[in-house]
C-alpha positions in Angstrom: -152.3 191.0 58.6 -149.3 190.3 60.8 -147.0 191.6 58.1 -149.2 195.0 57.9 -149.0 195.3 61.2 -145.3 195.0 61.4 -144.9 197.7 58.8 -147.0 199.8 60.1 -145.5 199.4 63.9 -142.1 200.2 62.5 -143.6 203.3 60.4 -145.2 204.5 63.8 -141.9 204.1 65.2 -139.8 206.5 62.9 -142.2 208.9 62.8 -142.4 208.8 66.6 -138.7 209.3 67.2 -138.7 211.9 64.4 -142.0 214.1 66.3 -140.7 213.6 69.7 -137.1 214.5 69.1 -137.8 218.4 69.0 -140.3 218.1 71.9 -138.0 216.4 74.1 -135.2 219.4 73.5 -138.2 222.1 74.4 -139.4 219.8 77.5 -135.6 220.0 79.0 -135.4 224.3 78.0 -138.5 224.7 79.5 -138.1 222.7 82.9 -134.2 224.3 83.5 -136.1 228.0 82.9 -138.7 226.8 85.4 -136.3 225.2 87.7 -134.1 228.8 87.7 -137.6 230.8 88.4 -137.8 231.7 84.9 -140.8 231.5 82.0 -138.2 230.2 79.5 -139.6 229.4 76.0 -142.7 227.4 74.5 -142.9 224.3 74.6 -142.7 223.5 71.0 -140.4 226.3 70.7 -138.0 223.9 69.1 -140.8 223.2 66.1 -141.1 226.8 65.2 -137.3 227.4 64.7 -136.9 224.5 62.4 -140.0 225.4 60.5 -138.1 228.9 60.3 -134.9 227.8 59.4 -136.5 226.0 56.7 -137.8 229.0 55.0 -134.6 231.2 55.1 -132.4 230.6 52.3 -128.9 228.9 53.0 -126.1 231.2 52.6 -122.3 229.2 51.9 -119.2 230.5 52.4 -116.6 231.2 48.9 -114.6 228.5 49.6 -117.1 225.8 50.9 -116.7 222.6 49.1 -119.3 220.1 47.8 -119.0 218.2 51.4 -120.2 220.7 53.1 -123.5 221.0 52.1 -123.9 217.2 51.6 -122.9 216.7 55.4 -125.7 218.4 57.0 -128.2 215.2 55.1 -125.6 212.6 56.0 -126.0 213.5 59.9 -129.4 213.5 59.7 -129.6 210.3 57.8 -127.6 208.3 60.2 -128.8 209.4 63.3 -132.3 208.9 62.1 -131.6 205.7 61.3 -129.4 204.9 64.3 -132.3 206.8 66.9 -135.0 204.6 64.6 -133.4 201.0 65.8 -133.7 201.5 69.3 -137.2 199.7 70.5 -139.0 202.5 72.1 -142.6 201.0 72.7 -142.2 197.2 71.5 -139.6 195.0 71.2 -139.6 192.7 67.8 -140.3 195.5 65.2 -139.9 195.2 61.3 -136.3 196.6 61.7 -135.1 194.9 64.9 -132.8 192.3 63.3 -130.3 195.4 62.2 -130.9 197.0 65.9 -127.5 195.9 67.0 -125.6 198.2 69.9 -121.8 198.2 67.8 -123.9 199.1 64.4 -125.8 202.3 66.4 -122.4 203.4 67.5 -120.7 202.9 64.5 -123.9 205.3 62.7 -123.3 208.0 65.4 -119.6 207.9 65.0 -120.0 208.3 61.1 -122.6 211.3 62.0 -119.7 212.5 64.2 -116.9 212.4 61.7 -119.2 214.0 59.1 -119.5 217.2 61.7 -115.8 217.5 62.5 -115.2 217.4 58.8 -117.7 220.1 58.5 -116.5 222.6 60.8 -112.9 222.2 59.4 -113.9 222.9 55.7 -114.2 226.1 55.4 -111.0 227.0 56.9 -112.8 229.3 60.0 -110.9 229.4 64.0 -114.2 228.3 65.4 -114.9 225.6 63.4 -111.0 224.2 63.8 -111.5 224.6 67.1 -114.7 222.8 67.6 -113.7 220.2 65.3 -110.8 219.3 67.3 -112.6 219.3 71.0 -115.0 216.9 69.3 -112.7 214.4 68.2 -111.1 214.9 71.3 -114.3 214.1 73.3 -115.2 211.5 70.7 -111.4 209.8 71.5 -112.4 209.3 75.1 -116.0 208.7 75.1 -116.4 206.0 72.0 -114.3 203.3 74.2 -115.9 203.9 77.5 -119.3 203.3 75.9 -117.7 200.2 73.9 -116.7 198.4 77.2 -120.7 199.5 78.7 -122.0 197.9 75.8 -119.8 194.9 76.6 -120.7 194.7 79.8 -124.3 194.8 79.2 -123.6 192.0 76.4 -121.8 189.8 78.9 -125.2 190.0 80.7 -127.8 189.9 78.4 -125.9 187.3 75.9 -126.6 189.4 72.9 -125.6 192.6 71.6 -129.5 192.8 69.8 -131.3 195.5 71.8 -135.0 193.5 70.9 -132.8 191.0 72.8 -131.3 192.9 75.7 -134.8 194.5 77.0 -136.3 191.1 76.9 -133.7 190.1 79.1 -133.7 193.2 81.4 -137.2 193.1 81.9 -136.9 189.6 83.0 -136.6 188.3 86.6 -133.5 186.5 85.5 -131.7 189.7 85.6 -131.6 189.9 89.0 -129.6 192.6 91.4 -126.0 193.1 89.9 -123.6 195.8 90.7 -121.9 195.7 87.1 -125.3 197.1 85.5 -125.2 200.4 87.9 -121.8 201.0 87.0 -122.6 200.5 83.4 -125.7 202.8 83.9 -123.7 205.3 85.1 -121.2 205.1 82.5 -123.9 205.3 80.0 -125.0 208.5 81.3 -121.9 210.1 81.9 -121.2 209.3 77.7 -124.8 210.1 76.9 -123.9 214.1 78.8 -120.4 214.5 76.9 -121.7 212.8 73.1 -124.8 215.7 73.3 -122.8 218.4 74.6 -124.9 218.9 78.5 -123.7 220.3 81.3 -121.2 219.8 82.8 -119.1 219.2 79.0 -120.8 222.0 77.1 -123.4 224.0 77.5 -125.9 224.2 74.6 -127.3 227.6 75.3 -124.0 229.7 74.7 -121.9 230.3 71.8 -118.8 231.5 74.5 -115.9 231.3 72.1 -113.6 229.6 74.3 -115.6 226.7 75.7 -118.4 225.9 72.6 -117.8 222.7 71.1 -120.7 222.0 69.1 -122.0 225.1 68.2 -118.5 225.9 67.1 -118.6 223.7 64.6 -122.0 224.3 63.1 -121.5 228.2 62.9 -121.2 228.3 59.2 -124.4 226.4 58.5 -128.2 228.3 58.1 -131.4 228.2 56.2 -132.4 224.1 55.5 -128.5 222.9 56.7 -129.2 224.6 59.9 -132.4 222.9 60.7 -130.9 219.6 59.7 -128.3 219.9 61.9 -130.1 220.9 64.6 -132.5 218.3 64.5 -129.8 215.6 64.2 -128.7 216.9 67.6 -132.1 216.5 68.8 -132.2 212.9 67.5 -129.2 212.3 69.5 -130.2 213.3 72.5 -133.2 211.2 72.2 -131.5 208.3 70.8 -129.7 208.0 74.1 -132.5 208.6 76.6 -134.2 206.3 74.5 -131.1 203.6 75.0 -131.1 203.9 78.6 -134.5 203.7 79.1 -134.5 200.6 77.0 -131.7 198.6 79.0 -132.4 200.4 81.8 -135.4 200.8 82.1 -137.3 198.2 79.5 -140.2 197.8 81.7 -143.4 197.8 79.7 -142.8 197.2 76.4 -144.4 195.3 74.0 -143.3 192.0 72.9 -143.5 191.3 69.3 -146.8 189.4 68.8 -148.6 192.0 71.0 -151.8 194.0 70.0 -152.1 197.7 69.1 -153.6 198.2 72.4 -150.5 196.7 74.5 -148.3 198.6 71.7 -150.6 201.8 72.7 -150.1 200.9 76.3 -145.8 200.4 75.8 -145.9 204.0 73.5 -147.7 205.7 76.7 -145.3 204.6 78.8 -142.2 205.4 76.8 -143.6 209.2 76.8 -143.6 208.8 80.8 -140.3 207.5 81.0 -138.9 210.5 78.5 -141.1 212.8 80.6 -139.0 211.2 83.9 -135.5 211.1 82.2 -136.0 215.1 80.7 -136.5 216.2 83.9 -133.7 214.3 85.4 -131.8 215.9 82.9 -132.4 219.2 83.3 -132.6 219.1 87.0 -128.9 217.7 86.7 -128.2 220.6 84.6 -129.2 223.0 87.0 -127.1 222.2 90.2 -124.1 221.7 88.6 -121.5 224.1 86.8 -119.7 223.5 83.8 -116.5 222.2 84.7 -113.1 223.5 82.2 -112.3 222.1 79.2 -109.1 220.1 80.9 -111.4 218.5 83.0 -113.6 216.6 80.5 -110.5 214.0 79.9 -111.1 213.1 84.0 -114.9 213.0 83.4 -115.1 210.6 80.6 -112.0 208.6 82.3 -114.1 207.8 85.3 -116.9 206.7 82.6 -114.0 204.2 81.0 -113.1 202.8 84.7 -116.6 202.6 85.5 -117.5 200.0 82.4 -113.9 198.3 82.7 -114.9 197.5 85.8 -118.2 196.8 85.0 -117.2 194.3 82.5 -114.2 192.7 84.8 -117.3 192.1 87.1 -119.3 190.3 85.0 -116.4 188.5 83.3 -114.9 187.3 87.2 -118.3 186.1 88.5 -119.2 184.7 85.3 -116.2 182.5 85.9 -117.0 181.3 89.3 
């Protein structure tokens, strides 16, 4: 029975992250439209276009090779799988062993690679264009959230996230100053990696400052949909990741019941709930700053969890 229960747990868990990935994307549209006085679209808006895109047929370029249309499966694989690892409602699922911080940034950096190759294949400005902003983004923001996830090791004694919210939700955790700088420089990676404001915006395709959609111009039908949902994966594997070091209150060890793991899923839906509307209220009071700017954005991110982890590593010491 235990083992049952463990399979089906981690089943419930992928499908989960798979269902609410689209919904949290429409939750953030819709609160932003509301936020600037308008109606803005559905909720599950974001369903209805990939159901959509699935039915169109794809349409490739002359001189797009084999890579391209293998890439848009690869990025949805690995963040899948990288958004599947993080505990959402319990802690201790089938899958938690291989739940490991450096092996979920390693997935999203191979998803990440996979896109920039993308947009350079078939030769197009855009795509060069957005291929290179990305890697430059991904140049800066990969080691600030390499020290963050440092830091937070140095705490928590592990780099195993089952492991890490155990420890956060603890009252051995305590006050520190070197966890709200590592929260901030979490969230100031999490904004730049899913292309928010104030990096990108992801509601214009503005030649000169589009980054994402840059890349992804050449893509439709089924590729489309998959791309789109990887970035909708993303953006939930990171709320997901804050709210689990951050924020691990509530969720189910790993001997609990379906009603305490019924309890920890309810609760993860208030904390998304919270953390979208943070988002979007974030969104709307602040501009998009210029493309020059983002190397002084994600540099304050990299101070922030150097510091972070000098802190820990100094009183540590004493």
């Amino acid at each position: 029975m235990n083992a049952l229960r463990d399979i089906l747990s981690q089943g419930v868990q992928m499908l989960l992250v798979l269902l609410l990935a689209p919904l949290l994307t429409g939750f953030v549209r819709k609160v932003k439209a509301r936020l600037l006085r308008r109606r803005g679209p559905p909720l599950l808006q974001p369903y209805r276009d990939l159901v959509r895109l699935m039915r169109k047929d794809v349409v490739l370029a002359d001189n797009a090779s084999w890579l391209f249309r293998v890439i848009p499966y690869l990025m949805f694989a690995g963040t899948w799988v990288a958004a599947c690892l993080v505990p959402t409602f319990g802690n201790g699922l089938l899958f938690s062993w291989s739940a490991d911080l450096i092996a979920i940034i390693a997935l999203l950096g191979s998803a990440r690679f996979f896109q920039a190759l993308a947009g350079m294949d078939v030769g197009t400005a855009f795509g060069g264009i957005g291929s290179s902003r990305e890697v430059m983004i991904a140049t800066l923001a990969e080691p600030a959230i390499l020290m963050t996830v440092f830091a937070v090791a140095m705490i928590a004694g592990s780099t195993q996230l089952s492991n890490v919210a155990e420890f956060m939700g603890s009252t051995a955790v305590g006050l520190r100053v070197s966890l709200g700088m590592a929260f901030v420089a979490l969230t100031i990676v999490a904004l730049a990696e899913n292309g928010r404001i104030p990096v990108d915006n992801p509601a214009t395709h503005l030649e000169l400052t589009m980054v994402h959609e840059a890349m992804v111009l050449e893509y439709s039908g089924r590729h489309l949909a998959l791309v789109d949902l990887s970035s909708q994966l993303k953006l939930l594997l990171y709320v997901s990741l804050i709210a689990c070091v951050f924020l691990p209150w509530g969720t189910a060890t790993a001997d609990a019941g379906v009603a305490t793991l019924a309890f920890g899923a309810l609760l993860f839906l208030g904390k998304l709930t919270v953390l979208g509307f943070l988002l979007a209220l974030f969104e709307t009071s602040i501009a998009k700053m210029r493309v020059f700017r983002i190397p002084e954005f994600l540099g304050a991110a990299l101070m922030l969890a150097l510091l972070a982890t000098l802190l820990r590593f100094v009183s540590g010491s004493l």
